[in-house]
C-alpha positions as CSV (number, residue, x, y, z in Angstrom):
1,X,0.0,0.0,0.0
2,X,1.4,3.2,-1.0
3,X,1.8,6.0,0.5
4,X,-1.7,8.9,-0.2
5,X,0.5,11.8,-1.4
6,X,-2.2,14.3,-2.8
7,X,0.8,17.1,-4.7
8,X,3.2,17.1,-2.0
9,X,1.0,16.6,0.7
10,X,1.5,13.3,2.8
11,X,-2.3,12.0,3.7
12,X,-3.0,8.8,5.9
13,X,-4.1,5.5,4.0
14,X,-5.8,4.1,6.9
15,X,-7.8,5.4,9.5
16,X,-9.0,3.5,13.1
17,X,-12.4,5.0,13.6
18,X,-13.4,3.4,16.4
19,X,-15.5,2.7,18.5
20,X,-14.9,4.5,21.7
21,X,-13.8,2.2,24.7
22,X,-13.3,-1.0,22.1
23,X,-9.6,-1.0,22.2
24,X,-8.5,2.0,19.6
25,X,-5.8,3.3,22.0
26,X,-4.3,0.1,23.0
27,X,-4.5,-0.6,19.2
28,X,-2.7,2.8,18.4
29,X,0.2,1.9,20.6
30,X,0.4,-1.8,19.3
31,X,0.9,-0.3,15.5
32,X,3.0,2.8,16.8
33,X,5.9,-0.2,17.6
34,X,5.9,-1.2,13.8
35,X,8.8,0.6,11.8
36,X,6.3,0.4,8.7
37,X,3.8,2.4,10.4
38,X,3.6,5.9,10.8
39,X,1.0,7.6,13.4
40,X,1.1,11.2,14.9
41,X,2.4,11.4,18.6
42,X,-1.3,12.7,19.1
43,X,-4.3,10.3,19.0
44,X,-7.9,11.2,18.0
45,X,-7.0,14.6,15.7
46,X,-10.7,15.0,15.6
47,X,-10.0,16.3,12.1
48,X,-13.3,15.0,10.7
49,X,-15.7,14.9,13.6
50,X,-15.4,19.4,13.7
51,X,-16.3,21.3,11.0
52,X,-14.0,24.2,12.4
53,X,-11.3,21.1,11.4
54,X,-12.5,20.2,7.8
55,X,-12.9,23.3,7.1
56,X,-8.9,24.3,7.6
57,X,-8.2,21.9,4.6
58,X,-6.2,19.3,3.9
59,X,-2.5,21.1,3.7
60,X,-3.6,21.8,7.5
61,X,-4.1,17.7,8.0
62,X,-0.9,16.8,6.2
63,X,0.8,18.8,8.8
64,X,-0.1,15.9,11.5
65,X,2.1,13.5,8.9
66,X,4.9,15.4,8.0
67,X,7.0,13.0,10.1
68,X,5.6,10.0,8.5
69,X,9.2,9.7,6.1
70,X,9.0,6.5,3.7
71,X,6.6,4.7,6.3
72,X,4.1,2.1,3.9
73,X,1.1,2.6,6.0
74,X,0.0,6.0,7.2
75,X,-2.7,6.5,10.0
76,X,-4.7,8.3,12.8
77,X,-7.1,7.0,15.0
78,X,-10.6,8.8,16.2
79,X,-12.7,6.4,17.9
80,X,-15.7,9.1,17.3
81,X,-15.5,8.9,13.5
82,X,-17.4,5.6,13.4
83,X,-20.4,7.5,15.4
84,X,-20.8,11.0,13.7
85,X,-22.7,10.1,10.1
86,X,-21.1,13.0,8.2
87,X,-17.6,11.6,8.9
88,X,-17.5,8.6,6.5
89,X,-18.4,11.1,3.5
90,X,-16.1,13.7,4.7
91,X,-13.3,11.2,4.4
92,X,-14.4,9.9,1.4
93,X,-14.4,12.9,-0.6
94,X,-11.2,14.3,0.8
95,X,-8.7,11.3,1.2
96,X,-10.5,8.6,-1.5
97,X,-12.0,5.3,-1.6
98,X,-8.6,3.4,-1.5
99,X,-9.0,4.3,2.5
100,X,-8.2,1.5,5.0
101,X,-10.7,1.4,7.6
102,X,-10.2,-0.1,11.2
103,X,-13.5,-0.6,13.6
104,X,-13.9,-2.1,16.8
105,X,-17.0,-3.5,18.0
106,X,-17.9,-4.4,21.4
107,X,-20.6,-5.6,23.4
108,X,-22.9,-2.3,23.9
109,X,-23.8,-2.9,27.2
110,X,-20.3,-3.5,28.1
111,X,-19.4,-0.6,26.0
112,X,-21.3,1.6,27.6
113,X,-20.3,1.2,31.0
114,X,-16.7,1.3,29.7
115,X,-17.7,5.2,28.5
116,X,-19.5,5.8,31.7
117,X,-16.8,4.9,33.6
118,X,-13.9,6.9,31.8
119,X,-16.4,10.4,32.0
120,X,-16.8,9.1,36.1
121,X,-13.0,8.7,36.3
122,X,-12.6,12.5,34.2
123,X,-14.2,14.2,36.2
124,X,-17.3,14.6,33.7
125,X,-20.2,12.5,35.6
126,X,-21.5,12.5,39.1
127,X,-24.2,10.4,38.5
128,X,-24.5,6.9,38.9
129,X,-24.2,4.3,35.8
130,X,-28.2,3.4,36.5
131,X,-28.8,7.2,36.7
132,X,-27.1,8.1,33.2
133,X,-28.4,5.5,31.6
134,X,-32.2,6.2,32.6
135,X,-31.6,9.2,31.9
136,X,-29.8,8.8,28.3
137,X,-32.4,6.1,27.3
138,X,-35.0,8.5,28.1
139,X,-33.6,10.7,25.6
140,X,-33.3,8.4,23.0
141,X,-36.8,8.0,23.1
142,X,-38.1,11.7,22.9
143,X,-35.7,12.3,20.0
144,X,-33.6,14.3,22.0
145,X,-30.3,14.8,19.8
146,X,-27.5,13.0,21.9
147,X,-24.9,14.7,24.5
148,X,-21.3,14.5,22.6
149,X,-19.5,13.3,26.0
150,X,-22.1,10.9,27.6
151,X,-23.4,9.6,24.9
152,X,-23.5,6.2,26.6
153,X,-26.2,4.0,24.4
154,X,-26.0,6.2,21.3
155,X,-23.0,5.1,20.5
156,X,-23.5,1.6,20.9
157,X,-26.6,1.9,17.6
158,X,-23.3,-0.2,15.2
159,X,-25.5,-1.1,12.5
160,X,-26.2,2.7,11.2
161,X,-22.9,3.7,11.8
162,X,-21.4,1.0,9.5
163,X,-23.7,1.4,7.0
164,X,-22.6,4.9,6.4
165,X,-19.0,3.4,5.4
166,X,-20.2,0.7,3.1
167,X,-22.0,3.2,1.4
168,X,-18.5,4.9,0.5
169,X,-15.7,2.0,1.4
170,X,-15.3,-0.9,-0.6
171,X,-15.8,-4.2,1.7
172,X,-12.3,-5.6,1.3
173,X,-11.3,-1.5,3.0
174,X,-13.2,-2.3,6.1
175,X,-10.9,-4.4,8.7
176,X,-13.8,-5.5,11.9
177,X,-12.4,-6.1,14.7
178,X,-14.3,-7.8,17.3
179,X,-13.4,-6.4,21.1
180,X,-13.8,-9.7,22.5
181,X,-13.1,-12.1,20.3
182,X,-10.5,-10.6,18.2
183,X,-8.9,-8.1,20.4
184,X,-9.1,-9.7,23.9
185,X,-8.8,-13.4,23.5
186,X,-6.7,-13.4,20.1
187,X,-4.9,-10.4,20.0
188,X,-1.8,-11.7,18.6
189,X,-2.9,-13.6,15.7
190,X,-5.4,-10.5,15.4
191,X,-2.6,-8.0,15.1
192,X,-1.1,-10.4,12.8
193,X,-4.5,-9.8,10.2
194,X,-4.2,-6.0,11.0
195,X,-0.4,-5.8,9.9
196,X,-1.4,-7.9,6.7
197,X,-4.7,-5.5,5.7
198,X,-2.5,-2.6,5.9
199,X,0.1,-3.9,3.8
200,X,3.1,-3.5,5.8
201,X,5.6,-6.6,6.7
202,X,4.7,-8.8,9.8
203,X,6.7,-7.4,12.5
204,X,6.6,-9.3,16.5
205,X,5.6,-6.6,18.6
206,X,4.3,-6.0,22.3
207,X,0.7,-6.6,22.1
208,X,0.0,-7.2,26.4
209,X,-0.2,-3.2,26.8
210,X,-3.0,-1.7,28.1
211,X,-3.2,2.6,28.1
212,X,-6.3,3.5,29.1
213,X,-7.2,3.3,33.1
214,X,-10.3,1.1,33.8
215,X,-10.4,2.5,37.4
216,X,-10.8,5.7,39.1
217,X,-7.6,7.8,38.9
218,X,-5.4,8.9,41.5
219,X,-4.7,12.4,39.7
220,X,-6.3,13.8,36.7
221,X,-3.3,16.0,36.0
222,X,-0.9,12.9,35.5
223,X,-3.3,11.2,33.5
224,X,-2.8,13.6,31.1
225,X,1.1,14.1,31.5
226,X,1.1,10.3,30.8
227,X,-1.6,9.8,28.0
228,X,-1.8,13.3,26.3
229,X,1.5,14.8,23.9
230,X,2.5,16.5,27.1
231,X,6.0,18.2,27.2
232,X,6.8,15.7,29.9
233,X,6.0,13.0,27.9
234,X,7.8,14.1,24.7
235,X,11.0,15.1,27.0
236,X,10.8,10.7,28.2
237,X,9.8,9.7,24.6
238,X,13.2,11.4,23.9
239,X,15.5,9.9,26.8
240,X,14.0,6.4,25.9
241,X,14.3,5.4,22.6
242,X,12.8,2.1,22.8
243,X,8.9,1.9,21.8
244,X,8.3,-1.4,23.6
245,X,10.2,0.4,26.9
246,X,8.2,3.2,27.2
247,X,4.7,1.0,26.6
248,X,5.5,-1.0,29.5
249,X,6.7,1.6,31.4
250,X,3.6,3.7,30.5
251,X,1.5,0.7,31.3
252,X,2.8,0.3,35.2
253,X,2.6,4.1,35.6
254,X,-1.2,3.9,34.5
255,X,-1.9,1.1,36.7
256,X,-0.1,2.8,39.8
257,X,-2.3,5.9,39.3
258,X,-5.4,3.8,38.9
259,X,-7.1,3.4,42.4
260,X,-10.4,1.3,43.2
261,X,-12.3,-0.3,40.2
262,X,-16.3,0.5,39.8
263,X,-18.2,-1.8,41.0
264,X,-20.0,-3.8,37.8
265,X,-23.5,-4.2,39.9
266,X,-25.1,-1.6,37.8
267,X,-24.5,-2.9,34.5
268,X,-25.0,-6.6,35.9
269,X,-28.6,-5.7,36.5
270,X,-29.2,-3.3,33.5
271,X,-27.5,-5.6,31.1
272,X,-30.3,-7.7,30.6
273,X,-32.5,-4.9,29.8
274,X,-30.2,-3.0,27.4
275,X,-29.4,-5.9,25.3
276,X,-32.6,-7.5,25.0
277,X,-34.9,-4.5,25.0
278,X,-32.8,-1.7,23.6
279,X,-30.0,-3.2,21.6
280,X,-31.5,-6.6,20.0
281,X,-32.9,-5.4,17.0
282,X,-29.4,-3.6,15.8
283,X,-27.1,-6.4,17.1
284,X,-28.8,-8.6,14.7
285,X,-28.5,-6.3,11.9
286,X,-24.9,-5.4,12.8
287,X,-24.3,-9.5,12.2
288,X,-26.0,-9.6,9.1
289,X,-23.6,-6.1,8.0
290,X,-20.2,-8.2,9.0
291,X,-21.1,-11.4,8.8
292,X,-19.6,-12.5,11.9
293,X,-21.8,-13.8,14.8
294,X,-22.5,-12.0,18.3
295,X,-24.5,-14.2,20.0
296,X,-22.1,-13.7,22.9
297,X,-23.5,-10.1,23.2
298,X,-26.3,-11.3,24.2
């Protein structure tokens, strides 16, 4: 796969657009190792998602890439450009169909409580998980248009949002990758695939990272000195060379600033409801999209 050079721009050929809380950072950092693959130090550029963004242009997006050198497979990742309907066109039109496409899928339920507990752990929700999620499901039946940041069962609707990228994305562009059966039990051989859809050689790398805290944190503040393009972080990115040094170093530091984990009695007794009653119906059409089965979802 060759590199998208639009004059002498450099453009991405493949793009990980999510979803959110399925795996897209730890995914980022597993293809950030590979000396074949060229990502910006900064995840989700949220180029497509913001219209303020689009509407800078391209010669503004190729600045993200000017880095990328001679690398064979060029890439971002925005877990929120699988949700947002607009995006698929947008990307379509501005970087072509040749586009690899990356999605995650996970259980929706489980997804959910994933999101609720990141905006909990951020600082962004005081309410409790059965609290949002009355509240968000209430929502979703008025009409209401969804809240960008807790936009727990919204985002968990696959079937729509895939839909919008067949309509542009030839099937053999679209790489699914299931959270649990792909990413979690089989990451390896899974990371394998990924390596071999975007064209780059196969490469052993450290796939047992994890970047993103599943707990409450300690301190908001080194959260984002750890998992943001802080100064900090670019100074140590410097003074340790090694990509597979600084992931497991980054992974210990996440966990020591992680303290209790939320309780899962919530979802436990919401689960039932949100997958039978509010999720059934698109889980089944999301199979039939990808032709994979997720009767463990249910």
């Amino acid at each position: 796969m060759k590199n998208d050079r639009k004059g002498c721009l450099i453009l991405p050929n493949f793009l990980i657009v999510g979803t959110m809380k399925a795996g897209t950072t730890s995914l980022f950092d597993i293809l950030n190792q590979h000396s074949q693959i060229y990502l910006p130090p900064q995840k989700e550029l949220h180029f497509f998602d913001h219209d303020d963004q689009v509407n800078k242009g391209l010669e503004f997006y190729a600045q993200y890439f000017k880095d990328a050198g001679n690398a064979k497979a060029i890439g971002e990742a925005s877990p929120s450009y699988l949700f947002y309907p607009e995006v698929a066109a947008r990307i379509y039109t501005m970087l072509g169909e040749k586009m690899r496409i990356i999605v995650l899928l996970r259980n929706p339920a489980e997804r959910a409580f994933s999101h609720y507990k990141m905006m909990l752990a951020n600082g962004f929700e005081k309410r409790s998980f059965t609290e949002a999620i009355t509240t968000n499901l209430q929502s979703l039946q008025k009409g209401i248009n969804f809240d960008r940041v807790t936009s727990y069962l919204d985002r968990g609707f696959y079937a729509s949002q895939l839909r919008n990228y067949n309509q542009f994305f030839p099937k053999e562009n679209i790489k699914i990758v299931l959270f649990e059966e792909d990413f979690a039990e089989n990451r390896k051989r899974t990371i394998r695939q990924i390596q071999k859809f975007l064209g780059v050689d196969y490469e052993d790398v450290v796939v047992s990272i994890k970047t993103m805290p599943t707990a409450k944190m300690r301190s908001a503040n080194f959260d984002r000195v750890l998992n943001t393009a802080h100064p900090v972080n670019q100074f140590f990115k410097k003074m340790i060379p090694s990509k597979k040094v600084r992931k497991w170093i980054k992974y210990w530091l996440n966990e020591a600033n992680n303290s209790e984990l939320i309780p899962r009695d919530e979802l436990e007794a919401l689960k039932p409801k949100l997958i039978n009653e509010v999720f059934y119906d698109d889980i089944l059409e999301t199979e039939k999209l990808i032709g994979r089965d997720l009767s463990r979802w249910c």
